[in-house]
C-alpha positions in Angstrom: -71.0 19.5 -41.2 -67.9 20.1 -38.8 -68.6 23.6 -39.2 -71.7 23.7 -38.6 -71.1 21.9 -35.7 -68.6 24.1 -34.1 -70.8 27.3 -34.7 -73.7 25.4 -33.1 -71.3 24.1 -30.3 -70.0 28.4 -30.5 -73.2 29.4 -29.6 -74.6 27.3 -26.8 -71.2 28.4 -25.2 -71.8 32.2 -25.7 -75.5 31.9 -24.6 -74.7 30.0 -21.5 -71.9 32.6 -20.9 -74.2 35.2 -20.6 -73.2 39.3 -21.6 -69.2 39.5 -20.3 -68.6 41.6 -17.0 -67.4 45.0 -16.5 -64.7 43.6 -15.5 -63.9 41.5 -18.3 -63.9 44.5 -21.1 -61.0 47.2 -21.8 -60.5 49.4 -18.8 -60.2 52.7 -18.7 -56.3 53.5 -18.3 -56.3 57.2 -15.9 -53.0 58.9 -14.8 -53.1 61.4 -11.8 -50.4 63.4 -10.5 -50.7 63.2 -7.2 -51.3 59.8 -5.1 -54.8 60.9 -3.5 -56.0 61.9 -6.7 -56.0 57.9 -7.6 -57.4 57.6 -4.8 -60.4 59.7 -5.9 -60.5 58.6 -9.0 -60.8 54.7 -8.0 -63.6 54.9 -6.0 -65.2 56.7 -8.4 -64.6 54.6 -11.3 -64.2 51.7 -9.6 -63.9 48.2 -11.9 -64.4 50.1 -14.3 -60.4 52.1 -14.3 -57.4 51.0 -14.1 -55.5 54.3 -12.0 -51.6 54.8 -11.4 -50.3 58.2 -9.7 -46.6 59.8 -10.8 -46.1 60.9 -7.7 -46.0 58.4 -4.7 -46.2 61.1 -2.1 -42.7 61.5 -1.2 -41.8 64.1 -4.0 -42.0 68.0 -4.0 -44.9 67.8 -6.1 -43.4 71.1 -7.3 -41.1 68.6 -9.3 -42.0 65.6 -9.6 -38.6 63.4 -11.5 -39.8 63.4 -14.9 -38.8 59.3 -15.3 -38.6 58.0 -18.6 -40.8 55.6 -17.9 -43.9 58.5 -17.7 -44.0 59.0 -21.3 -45.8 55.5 -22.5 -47.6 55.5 -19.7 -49.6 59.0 -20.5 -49.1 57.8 -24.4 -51.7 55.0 -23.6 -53.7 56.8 -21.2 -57.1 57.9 -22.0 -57.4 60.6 -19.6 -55.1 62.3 -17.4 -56.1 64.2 -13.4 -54.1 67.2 -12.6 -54.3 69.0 -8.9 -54.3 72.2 -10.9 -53.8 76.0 -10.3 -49.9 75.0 -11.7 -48.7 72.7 -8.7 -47.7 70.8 -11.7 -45.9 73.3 -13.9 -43.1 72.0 -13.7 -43.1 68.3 -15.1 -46.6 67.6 -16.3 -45.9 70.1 -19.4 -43.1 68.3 -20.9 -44.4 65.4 -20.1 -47.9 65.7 -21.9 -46.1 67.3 -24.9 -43.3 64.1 -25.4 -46.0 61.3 -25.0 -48.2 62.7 -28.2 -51.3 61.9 -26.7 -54.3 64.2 -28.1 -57.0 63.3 -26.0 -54.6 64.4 -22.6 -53.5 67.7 -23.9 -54.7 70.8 -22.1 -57.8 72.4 -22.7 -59.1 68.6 -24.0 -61.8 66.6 -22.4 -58.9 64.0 -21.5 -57.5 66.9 -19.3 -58.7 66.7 -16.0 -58.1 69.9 -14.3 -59.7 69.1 -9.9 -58.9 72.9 -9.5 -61.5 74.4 -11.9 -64.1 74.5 -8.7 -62.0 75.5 -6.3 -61.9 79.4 -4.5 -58.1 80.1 -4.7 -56.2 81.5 -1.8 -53.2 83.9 -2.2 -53.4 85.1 -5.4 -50.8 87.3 -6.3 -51.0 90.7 -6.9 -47.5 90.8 -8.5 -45.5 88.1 -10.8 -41.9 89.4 -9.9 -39.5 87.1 -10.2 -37.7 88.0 -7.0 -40.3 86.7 -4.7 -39.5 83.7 -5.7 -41.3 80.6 -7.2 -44.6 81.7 -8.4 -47.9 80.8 -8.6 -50.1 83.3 -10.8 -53.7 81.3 -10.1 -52.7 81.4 -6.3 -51.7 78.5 -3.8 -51.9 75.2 -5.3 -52.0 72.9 -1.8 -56.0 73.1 -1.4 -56.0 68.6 -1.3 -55.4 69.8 2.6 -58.4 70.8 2.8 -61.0 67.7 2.8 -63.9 70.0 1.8 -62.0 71.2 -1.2 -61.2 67.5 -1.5 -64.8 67.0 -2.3 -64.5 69.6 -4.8 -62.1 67.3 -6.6 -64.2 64.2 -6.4 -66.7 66.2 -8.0 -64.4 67.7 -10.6 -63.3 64.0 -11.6 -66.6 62.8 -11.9 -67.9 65.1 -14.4 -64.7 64.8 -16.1 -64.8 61.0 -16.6 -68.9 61.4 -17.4 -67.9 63.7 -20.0 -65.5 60.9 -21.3 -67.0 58.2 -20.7 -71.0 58.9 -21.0 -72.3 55.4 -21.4 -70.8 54.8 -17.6 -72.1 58.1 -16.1 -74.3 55.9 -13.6 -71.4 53.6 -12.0 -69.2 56.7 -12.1 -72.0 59.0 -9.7 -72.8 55.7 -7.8 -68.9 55.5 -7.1 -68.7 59.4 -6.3 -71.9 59.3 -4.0 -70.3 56.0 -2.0 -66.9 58.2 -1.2 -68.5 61.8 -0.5 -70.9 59.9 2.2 -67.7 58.7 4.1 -65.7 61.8 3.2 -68.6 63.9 4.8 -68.8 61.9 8.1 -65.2 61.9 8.3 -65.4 65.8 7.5 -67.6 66.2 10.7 -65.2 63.8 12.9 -62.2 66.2 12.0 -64.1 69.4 12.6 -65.1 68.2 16.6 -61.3 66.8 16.6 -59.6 70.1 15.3 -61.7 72.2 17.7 -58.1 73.1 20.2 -56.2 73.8 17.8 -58.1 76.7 16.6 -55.7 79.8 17.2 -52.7 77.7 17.5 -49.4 79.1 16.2 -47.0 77.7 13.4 -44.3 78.2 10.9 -43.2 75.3 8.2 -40.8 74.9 5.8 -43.1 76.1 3.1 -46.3 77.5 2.2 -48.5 74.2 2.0 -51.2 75.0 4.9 -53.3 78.1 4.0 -56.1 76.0 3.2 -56.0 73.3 6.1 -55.4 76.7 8.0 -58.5 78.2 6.8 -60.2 75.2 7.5 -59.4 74.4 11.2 -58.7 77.8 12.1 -54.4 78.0 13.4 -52.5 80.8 12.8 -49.7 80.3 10.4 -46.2 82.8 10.8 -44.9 82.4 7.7 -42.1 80.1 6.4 -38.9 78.9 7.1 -37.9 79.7 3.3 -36.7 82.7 2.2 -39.6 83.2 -0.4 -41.0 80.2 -2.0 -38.5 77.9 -3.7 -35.4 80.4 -2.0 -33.2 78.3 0.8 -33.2 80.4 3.9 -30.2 82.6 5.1 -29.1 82.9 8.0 -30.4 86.7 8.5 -34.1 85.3 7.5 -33.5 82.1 10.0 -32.6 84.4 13.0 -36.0 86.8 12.1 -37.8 83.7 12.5 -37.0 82.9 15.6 -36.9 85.9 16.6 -40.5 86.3 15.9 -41.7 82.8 17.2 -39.9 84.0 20.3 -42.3 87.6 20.3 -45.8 85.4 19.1 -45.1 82.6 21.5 -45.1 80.1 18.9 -44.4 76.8 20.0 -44.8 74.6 16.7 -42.4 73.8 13.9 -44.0 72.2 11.1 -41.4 70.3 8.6 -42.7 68.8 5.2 -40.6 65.0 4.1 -39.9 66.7 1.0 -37.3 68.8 2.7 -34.1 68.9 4.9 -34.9 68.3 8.8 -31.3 70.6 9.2 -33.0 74.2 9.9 -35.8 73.6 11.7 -34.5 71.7 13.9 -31.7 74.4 14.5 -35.0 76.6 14.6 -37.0 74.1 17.1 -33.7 73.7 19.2 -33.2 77.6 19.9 -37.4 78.3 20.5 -38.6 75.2 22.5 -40.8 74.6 20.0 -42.0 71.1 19.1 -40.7 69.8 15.6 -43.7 67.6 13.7 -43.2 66.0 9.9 -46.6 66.4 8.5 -46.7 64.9 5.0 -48.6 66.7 1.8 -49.8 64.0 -0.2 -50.6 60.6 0.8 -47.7 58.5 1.2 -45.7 61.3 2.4 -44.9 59.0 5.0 -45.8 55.3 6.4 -48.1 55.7 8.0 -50.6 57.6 5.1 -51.2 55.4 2.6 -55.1 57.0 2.0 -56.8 60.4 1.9 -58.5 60.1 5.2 -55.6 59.2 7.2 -54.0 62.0 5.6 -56.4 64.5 7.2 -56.4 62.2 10.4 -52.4 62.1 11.2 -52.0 65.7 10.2 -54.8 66.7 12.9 -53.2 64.1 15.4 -49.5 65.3 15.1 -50.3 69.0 15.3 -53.0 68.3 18.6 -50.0 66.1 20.5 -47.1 68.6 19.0 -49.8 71.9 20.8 -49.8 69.6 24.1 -46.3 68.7 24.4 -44.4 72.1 23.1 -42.3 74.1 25.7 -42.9 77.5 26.0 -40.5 79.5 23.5 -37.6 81.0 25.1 -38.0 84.7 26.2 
């Protein structure tokens, strides 16, 4: 009789209860390389995820410090986001090969690769080793460009659909709800980028085809020797030097690297010095995709309207 009771007594419970929420089942554990690719990849999935980025934004994400700690994390995960086109070569290897996981190894549906829709830039016609760090499948830095962003929204999308089938409708609701704001912002920044269009720069490295391409300034070259090579002294004077011939009046320098040089660079052209971060959380102030786009645009527009002439 007690038993009978307590199913009885079970039931009621259960039926009063009603189905248990989305939120209440097993999320989906994701891990992304690079912060705005969480970012991407929670409004997409919403409730339904649980995300967590390796990088924070203040890493080269070159080489991202393979922690310890990585390896459980993508050992549990059930699907892993990658920016692609080998921006990652350099950590995300090892690290998918220690944790074991099948369903995250490349080439699997668990492998989300954002760069598989994307038009690459500066492909290279040779692999030399002497130019330097290498990227066969071109430049890797396209998240600077919030159109190609979309392309990545997208890209995650069909990858967690493919994964995750049953939730196909909260995942396109999710991707529909963030390319409607990413589109009206993508309209703001074209009207806000319009002066900068023809605008001169050099950085410390080659991040900014893309944004670039987008918003139309002219980009010198870098202040690295070749990509991954510290400058030399020769290399830093032939900068300058050419700044000074192109009236170039803008220094870009990424948080990932030393301020030492370009400000020796800045100091001797009259040029404006601007940190523009790469990733989201690059610094403070960034801490999501659209005010990524929106400080980048900002510093370069007050850096074109405060510079100083080069020196002749």
């Amino acid at each position: 009789m007690k038993l009978k009771l307590w199913l009885f007594t079970s039931a009621i419970v259960l039926t009063l209860a009603g189905p248990q929420p989305a939120w209440a089942a097993k999320k989906i554990r994701i891990i992304t390389t690079l912060p705005e690719l969480a970012e991407f990849t929670r409004a997409i999935g919403g409730e339904l995820v649980e995300v967590e980025s390796l990088a924070t934004g203040v890493e080269d994400p070159h080489g991202v410090p393979m922690k310890p700690s990585f390896v459980p994390k993508l050992s549990r995960a059930d699907a892993v986001v990658v920016q692609g086109l080998e921006l990652e070569h350099a950590f995300m290897p090892g690290l998918i090969d220690a944790c074991k996981n099948p369903k995250i190894q490349a080439g699997k549906p668990g492998y989300i690769d954002c760069s598989v829709h994307v038009p690459p830039l500066e492909v290279p016609k040779s692999l030399s080793r002497t130019e330097g760090e290498i990227h066969p499948n071109g430049n890797p830095h396209y998240n600077l460009d919030p159109v190609l962003g979309k392309m990545a929204v997208q890209t995650i999308c069909e990858g967690l659909v493919q994964n995750f089938p049953e939730h196909e409708a909260e995942f396109k609701a999710g991707r529909d709800a963030y390319l409607a704001k990413l589109d009206q912002k993508i309209a703001e920044w074209k009207d806000l980028a319009g002066p900068l269009k023809g605008v001169k720069f050099i950085s410390y490295h080659n991040e900014w085809v893309y944004f670039n391409h987008r918003y139309g300034l002219i980009y010198l070259g870098t202040i690295e020797l070749r990509h991954g090579i510290e400058p030399t002294a020769r290399h830093v004077a032939d900068t300058i030097a050419l700044m000074k011939t192109e009236h170039c009046h803008i220094v870009v320098r990424e948080p990932q690297f030393s301020d030492r040089v370009p400000n020796q660079i800045a100091a001797q052209t009259g040029a404006s010095l601007v940190k523009l971060p790469i990733m989201v959380g690059g610094v403070p102030e960034v801490k999501t995709y659209f005010e990524l786009i929106d400080y980048n645009l900002k510093a370069l527009l007050a850096a074109a309207k405060e510079s100083t002439p080069a020196t002749q």
